[in-house]
PDB file of N, CA, C and O in Angstrom:
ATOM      1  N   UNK A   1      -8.930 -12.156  -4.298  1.00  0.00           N
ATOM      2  CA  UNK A   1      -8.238 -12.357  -3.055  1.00  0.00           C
ATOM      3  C   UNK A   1      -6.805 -12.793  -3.307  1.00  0.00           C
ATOM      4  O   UNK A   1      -5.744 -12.553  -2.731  1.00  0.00           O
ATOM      5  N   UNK A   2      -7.154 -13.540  -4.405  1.00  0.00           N
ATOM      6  CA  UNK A   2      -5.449 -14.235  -4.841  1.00  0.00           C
ATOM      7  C   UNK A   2      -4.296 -12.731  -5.041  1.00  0.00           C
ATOM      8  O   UNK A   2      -3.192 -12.636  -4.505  1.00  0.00           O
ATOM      9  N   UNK A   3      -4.983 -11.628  -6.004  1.00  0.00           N
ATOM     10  CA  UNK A   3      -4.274 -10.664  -6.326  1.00  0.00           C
ATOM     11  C   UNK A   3      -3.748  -9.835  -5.093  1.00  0.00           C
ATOM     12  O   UNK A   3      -2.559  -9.516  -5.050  1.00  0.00           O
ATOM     13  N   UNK A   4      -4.545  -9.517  -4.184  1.00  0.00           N
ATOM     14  CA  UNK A   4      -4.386  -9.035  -2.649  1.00  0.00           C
ATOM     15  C   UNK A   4      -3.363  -9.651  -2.310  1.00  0.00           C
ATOM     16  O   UNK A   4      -2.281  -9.159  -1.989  1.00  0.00           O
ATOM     17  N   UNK A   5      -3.743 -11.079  -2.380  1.00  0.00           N
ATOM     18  CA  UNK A   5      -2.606 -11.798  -1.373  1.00  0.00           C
ATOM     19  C   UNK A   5      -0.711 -11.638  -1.986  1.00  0.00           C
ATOM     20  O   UNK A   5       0.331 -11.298  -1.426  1.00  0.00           O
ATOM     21  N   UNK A   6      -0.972 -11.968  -2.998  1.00  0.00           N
ATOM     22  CA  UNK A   6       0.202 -11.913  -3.973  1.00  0.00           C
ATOM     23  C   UNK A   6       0.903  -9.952  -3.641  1.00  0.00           C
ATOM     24  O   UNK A   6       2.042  -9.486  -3.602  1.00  0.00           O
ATOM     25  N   UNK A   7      -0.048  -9.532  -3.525  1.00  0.00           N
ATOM     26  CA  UNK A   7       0.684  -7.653  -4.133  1.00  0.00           C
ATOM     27  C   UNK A   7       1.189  -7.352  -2.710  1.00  0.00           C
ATOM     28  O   UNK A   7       2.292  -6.812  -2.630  1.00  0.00           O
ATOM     29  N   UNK A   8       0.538  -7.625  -1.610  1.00  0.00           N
ATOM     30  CA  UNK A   8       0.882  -7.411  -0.268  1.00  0.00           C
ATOM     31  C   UNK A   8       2.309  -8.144   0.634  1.00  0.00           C
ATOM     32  O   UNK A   8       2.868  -7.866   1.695  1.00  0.00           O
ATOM     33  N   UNK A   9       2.532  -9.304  -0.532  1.00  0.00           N
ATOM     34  CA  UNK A   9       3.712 -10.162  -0.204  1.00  0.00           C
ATOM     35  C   UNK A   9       4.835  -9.684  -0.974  1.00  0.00           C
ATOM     36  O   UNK A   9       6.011  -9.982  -0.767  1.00  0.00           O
ATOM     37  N   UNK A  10       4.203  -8.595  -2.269  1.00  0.00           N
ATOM     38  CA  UNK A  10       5.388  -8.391  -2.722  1.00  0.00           C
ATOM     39  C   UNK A  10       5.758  -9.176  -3.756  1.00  0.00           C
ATOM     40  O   UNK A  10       6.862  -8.883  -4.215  1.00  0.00           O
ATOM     41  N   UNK A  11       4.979 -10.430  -4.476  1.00  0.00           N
ATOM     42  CA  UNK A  11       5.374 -11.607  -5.362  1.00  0.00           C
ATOM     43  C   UNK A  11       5.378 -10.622  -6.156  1.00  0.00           C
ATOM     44  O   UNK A  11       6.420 -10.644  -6.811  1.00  0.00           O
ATOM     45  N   UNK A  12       4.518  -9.498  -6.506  1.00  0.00           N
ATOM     46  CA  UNK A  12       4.555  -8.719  -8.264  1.00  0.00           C
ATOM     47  C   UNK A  12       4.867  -7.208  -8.107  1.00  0.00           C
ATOM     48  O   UNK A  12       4.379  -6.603  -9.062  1.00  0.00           O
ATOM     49  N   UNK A  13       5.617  -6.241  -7.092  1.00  0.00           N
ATOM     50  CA  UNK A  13       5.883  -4.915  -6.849  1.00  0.00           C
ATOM     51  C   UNK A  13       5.285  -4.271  -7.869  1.00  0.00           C
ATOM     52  O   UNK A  13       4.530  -3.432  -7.380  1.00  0.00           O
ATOM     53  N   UNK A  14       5.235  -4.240  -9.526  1.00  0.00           N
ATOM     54  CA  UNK A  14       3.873  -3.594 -10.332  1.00  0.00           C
ATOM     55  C   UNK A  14       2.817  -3.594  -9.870  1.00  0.00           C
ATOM     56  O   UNK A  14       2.131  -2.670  -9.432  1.00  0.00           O
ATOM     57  N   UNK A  15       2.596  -4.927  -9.972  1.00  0.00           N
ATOM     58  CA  UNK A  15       0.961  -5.143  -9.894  1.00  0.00           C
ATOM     59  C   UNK A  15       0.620  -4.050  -8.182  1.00  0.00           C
ATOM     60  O   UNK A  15      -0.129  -3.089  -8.003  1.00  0.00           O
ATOM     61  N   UNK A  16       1.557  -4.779  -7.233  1.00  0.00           N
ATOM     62  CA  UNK A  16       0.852  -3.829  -5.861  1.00  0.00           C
ATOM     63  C   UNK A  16       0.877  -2.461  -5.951  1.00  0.00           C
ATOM     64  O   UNK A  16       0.208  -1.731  -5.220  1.00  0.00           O
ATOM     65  N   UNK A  17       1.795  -1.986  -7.021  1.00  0.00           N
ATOM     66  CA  UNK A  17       1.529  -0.362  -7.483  1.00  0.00           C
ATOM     67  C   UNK A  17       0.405   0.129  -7.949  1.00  0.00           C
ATOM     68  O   UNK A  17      -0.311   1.024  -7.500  1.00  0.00           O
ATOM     69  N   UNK A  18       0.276  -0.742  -9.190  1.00  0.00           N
ATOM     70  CA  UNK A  18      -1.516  -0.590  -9.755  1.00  0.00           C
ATOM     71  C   UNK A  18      -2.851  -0.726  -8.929  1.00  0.00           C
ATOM     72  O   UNK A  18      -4.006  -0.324  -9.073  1.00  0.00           O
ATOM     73  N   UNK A  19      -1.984  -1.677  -7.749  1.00  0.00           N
ATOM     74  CA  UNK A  19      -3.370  -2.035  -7.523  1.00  0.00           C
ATOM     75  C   UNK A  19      -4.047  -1.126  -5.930  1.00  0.00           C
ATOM     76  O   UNK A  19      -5.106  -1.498  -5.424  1.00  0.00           O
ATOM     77  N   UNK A  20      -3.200   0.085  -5.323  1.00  0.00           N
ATOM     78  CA  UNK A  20      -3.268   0.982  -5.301  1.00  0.00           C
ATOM     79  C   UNK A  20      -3.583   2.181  -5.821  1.00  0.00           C
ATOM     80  O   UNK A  20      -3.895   3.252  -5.299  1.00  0.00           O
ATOM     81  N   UNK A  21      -3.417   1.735  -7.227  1.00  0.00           N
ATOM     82  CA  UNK A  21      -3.959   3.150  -8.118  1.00  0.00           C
ATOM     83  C   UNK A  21      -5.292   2.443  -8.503  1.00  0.00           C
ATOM     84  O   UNK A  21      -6.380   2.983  -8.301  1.00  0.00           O
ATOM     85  N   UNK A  22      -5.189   1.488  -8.941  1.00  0.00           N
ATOM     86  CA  UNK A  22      -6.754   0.888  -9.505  1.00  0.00           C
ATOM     87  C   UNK A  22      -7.678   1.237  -8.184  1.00  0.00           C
ATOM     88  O   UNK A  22      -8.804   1.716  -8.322  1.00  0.00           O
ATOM     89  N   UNK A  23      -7.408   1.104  -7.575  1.00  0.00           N
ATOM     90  CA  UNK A  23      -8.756   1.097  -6.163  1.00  0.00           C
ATOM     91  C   UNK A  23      -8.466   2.135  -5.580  1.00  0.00           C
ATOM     92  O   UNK A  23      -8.883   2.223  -4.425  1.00  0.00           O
ATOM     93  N   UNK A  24      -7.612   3.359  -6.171  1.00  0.00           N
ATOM     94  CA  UNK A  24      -7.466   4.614  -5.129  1.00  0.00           C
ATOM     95  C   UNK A  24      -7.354   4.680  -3.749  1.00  0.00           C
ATOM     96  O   UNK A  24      -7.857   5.484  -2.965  1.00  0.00           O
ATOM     97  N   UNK A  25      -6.526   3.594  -3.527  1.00  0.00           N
ATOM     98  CA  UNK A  25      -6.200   3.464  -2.014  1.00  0.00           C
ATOM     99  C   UNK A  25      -5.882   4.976  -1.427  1.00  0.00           C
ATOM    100  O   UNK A  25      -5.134   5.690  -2.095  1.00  0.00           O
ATOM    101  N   UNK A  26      -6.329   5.382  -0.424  1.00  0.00           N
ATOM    102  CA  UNK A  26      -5.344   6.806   0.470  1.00  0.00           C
ATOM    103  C   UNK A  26      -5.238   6.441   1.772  1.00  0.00           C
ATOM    104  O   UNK A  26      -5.068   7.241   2.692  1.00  0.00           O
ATOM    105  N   UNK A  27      -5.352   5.014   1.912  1.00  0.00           N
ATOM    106  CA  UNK A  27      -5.175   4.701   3.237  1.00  0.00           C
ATOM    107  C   UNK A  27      -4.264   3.282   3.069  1.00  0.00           C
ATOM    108  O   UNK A  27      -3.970   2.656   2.050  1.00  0.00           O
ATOM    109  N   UNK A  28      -4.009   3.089   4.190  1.00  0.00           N
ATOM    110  CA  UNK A  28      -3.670   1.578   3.990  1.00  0.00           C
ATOM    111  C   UNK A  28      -3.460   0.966   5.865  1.00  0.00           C
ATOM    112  O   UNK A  28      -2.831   1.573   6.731  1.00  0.00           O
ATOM    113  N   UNK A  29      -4.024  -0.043   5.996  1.00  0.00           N
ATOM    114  CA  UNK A  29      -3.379  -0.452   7.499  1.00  0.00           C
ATOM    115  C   UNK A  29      -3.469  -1.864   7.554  1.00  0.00           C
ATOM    116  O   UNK A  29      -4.492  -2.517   7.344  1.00  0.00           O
ATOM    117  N   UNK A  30      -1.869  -2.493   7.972  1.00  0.00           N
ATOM    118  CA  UNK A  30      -1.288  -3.661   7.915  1.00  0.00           C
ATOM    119  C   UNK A  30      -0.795  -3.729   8.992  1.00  0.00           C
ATOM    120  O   UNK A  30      -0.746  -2.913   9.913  1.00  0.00           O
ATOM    121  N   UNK A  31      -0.299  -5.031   8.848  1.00  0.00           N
ATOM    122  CA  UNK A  31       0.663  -5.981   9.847  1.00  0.00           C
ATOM    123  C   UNK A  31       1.724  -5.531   9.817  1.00  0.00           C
ATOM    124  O   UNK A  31       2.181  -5.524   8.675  1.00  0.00           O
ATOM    125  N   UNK A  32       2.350  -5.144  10.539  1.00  0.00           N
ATOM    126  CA  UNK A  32       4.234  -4.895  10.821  1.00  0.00           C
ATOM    127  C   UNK A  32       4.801  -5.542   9.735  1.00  0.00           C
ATOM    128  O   UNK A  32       5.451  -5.079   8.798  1.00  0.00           O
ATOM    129  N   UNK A  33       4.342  -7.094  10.087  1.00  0.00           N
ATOM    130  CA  UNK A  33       5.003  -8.042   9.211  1.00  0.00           C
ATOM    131  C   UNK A  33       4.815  -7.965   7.428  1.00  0.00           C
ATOM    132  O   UNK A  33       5.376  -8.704   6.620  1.00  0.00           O
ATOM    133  N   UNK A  34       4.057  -7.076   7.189  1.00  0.00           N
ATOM    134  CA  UNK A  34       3.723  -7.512   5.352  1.00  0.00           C
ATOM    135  C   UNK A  34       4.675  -6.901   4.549  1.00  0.00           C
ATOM    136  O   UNK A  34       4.933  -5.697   4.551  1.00  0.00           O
ATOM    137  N   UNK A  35       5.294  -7.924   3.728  1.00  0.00           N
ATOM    138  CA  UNK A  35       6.496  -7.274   3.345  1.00  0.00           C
ATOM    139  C   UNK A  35       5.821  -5.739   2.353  1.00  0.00           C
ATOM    140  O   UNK A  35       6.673  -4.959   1.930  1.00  0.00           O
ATOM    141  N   UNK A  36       4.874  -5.547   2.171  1.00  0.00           N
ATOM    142  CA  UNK A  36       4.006  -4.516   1.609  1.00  0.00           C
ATOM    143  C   UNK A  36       4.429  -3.125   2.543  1.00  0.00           C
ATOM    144  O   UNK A  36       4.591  -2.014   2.038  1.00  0.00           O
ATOM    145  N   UNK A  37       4.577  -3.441   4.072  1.00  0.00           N
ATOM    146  CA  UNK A  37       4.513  -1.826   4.297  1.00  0.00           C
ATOM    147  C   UNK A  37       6.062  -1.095   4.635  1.00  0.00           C
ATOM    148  O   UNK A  37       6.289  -0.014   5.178  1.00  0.00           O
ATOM    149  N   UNK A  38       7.174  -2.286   4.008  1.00  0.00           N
ATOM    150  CA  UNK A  38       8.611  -1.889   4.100  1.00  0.00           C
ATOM    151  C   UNK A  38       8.348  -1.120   2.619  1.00  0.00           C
ATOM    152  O   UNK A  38       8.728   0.043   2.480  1.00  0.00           O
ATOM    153  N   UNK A  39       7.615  -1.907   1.424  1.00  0.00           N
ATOM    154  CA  UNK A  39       7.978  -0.939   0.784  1.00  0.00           C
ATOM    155  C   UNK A  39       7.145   0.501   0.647  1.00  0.00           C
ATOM    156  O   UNK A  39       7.590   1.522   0.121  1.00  0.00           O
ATOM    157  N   UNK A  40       6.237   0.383   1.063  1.00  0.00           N
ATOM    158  CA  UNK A  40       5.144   1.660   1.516  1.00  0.00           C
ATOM    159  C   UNK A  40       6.135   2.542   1.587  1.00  0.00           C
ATOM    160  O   UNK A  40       6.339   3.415   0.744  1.00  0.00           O
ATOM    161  N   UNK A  41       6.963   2.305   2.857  1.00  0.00           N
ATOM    162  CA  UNK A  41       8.147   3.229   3.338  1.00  0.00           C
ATOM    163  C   UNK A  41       8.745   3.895   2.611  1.00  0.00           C
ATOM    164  O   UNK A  41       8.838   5.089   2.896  1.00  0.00           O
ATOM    165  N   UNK A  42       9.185   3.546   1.770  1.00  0.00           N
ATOM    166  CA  UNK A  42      10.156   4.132   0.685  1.00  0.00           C
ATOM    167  C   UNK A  42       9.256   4.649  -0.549  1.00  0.00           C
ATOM    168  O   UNK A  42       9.850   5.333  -1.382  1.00  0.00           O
ATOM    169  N   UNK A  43       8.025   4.421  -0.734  1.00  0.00           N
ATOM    170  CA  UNK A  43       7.241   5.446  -1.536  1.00  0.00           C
ATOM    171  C   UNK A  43       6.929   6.936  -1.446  1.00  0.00           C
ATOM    172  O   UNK A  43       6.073   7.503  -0.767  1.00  0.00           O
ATOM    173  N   UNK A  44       7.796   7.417  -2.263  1.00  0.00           N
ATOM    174  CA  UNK A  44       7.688   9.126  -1.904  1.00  0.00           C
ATOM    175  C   UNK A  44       5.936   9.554  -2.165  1.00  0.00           C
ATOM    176  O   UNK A  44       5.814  10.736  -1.841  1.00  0.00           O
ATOM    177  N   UNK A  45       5.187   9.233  -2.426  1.00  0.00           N
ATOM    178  CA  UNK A  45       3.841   9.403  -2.201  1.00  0.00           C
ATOM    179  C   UNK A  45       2.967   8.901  -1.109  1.00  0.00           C
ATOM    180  O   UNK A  45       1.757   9.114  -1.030  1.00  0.00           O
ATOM    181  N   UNK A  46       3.887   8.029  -0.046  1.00  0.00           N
ATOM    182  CA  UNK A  46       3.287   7.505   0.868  1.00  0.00           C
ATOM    183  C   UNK A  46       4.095   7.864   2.306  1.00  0.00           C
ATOM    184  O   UNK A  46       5.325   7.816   2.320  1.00  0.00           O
ATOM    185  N   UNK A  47       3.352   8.216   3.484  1.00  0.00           N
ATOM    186  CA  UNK A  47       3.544   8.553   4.766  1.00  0.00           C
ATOM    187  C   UNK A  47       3.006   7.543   5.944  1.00  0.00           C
ATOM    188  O   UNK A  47       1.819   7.499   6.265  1.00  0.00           O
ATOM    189  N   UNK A  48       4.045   6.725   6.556  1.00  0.00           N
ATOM    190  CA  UNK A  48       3.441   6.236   7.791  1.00  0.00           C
ATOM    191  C   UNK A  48       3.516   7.152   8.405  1.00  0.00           C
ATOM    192  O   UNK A  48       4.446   7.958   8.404  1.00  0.00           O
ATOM    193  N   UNK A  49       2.167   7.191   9.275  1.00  0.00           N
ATOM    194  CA  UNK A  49       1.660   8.019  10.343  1.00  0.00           C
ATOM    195  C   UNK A  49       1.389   7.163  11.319  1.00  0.00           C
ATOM    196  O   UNK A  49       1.088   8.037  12.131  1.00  0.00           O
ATOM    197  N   UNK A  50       1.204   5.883  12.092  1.00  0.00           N
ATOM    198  CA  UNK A  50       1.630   4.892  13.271  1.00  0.00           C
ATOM    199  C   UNK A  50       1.803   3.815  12.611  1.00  0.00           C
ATOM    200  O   UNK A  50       1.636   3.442  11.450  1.00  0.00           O
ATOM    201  N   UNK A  51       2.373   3.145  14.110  1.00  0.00           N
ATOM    202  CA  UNK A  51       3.088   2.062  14.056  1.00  0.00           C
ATOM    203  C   UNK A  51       3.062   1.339  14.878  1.00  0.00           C
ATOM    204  O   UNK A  51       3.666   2.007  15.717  1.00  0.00           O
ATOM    205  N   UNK A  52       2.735   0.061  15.562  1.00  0.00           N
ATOM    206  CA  UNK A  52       2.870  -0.479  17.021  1.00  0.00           C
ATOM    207  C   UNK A  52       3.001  -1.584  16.744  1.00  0.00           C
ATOM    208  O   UNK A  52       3.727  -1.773  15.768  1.00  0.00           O
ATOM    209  N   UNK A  53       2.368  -2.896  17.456  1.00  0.00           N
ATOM    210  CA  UNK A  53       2.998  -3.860  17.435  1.00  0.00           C
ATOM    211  C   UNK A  53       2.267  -4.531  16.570  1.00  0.00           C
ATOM    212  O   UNK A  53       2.703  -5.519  15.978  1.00  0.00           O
ATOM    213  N   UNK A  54       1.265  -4.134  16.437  1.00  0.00           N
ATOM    214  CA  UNK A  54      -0.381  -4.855  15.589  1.00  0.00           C
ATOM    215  C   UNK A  54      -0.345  -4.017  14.140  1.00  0.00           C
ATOM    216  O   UNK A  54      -0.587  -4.579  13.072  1.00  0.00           O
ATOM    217  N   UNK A  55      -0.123  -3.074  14.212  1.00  0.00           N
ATOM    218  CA  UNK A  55      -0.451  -2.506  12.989  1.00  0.00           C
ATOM    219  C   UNK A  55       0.371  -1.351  12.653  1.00  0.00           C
ATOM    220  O   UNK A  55       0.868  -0.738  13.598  1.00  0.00           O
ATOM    221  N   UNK A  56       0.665  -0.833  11.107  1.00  0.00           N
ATOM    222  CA  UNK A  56       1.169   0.507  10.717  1.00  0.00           C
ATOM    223  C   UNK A  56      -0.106   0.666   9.550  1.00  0.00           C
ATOM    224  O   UNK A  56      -0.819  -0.150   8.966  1.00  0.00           O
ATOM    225  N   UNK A  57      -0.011   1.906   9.544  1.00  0.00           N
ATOM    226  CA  UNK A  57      -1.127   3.111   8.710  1.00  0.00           C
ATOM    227  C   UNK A  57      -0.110   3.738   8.278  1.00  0.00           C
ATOM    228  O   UNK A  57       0.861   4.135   8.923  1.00  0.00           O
ATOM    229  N   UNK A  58      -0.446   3.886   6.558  1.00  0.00           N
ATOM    230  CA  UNK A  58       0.699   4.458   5.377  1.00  0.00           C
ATOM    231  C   UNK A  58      -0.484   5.557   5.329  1.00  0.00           C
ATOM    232  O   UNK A  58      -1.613   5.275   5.729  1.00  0.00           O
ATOM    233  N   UNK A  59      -0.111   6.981   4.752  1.00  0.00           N
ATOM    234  CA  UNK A  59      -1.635   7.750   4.243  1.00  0.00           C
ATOM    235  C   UNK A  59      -0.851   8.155   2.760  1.00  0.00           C
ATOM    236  O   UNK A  59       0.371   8.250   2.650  1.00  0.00           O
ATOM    237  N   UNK A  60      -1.668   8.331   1.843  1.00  0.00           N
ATOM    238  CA  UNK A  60      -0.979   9.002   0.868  1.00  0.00           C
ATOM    239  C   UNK A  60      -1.020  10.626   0.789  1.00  0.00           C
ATOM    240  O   UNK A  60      -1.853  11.497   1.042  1.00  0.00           O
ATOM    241  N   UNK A  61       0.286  10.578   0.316  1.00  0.00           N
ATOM    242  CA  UNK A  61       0.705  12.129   0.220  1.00  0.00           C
ATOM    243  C   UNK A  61      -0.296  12.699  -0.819  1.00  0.00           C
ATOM    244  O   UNK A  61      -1.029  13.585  -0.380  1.00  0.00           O
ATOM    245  N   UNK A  62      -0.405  12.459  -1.705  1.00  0.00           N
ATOM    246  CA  UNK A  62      -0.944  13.135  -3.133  1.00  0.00           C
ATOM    247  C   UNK A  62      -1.815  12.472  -3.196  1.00  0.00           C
ATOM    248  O   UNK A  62      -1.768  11.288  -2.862  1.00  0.00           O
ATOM    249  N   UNK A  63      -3.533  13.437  -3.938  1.00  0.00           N
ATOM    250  CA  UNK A  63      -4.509  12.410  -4.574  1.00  0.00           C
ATOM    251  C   UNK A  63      -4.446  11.615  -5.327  1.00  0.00           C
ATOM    252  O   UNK A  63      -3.714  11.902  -6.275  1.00  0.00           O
ATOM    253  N   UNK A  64      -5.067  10.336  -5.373  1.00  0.00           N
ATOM    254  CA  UNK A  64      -4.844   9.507  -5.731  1.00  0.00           C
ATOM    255  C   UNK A  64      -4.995   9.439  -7.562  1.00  0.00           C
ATOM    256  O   UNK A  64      -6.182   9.731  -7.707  1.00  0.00           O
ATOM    257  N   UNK A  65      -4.600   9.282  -8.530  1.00  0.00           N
ATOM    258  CA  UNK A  65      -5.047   9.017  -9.738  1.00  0.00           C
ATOM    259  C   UNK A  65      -6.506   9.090 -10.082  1.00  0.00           C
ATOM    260  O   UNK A  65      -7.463   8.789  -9.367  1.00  0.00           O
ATOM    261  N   UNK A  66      -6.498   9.465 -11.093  1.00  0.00           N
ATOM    262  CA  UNK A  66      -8.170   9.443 -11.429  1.00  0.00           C
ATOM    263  C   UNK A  66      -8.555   8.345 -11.930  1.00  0.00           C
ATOM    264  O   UNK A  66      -7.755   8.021 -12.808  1.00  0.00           O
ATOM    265  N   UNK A  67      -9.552   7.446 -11.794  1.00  0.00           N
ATOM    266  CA  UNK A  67     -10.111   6.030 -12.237  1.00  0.00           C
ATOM    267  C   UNK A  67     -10.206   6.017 -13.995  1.00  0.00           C
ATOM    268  O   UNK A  67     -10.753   6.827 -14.743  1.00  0.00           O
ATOM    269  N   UNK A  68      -9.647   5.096 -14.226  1.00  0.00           N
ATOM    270  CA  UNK A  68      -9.783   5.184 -15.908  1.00  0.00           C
ATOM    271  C   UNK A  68     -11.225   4.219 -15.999  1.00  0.00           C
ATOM    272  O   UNK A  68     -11.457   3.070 -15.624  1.00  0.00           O
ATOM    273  N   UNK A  69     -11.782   4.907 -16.450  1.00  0.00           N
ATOM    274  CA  UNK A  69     -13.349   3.871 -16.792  1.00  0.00           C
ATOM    275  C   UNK A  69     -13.147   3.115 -18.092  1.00  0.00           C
ATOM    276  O   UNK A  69     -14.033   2.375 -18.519  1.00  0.00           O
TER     277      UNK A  69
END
């Protein structure tokens, strides 16, 4: 939970990269406020598709990485 909390605030911009690829995120839906979905924005692999006052939904463009076992 600690790592969540930390990657979504933005304390480690790597780590919230990985940790999108580690868990094959292709979705994502947040708070307006998380400094996480300003940078969503600017990920050329990532598309907001809404937005309102409660929430934005990023989808990813491309499949996601394959899981390294």
């Amino acid at each position: 939970m600690l790592r969540y909390n930390r990657a979504l605030s933005l304390r480690s911009v790597p780590d919230f990269l990985r940790l999108l690829d580690e868990y094959q995120f292709a979705a994502t839906l947040l708070a307006p406020s998380t400094p996480a979905v300003a940078k969503l924005d600017r990920l050329p692999d990532w598309q907001r598709i809404y937005a309102d006052d409660l929430a934005v939904v990023h989808v990813r463009r491309t499949k996601p990485p394959a899981r390294k076992n």
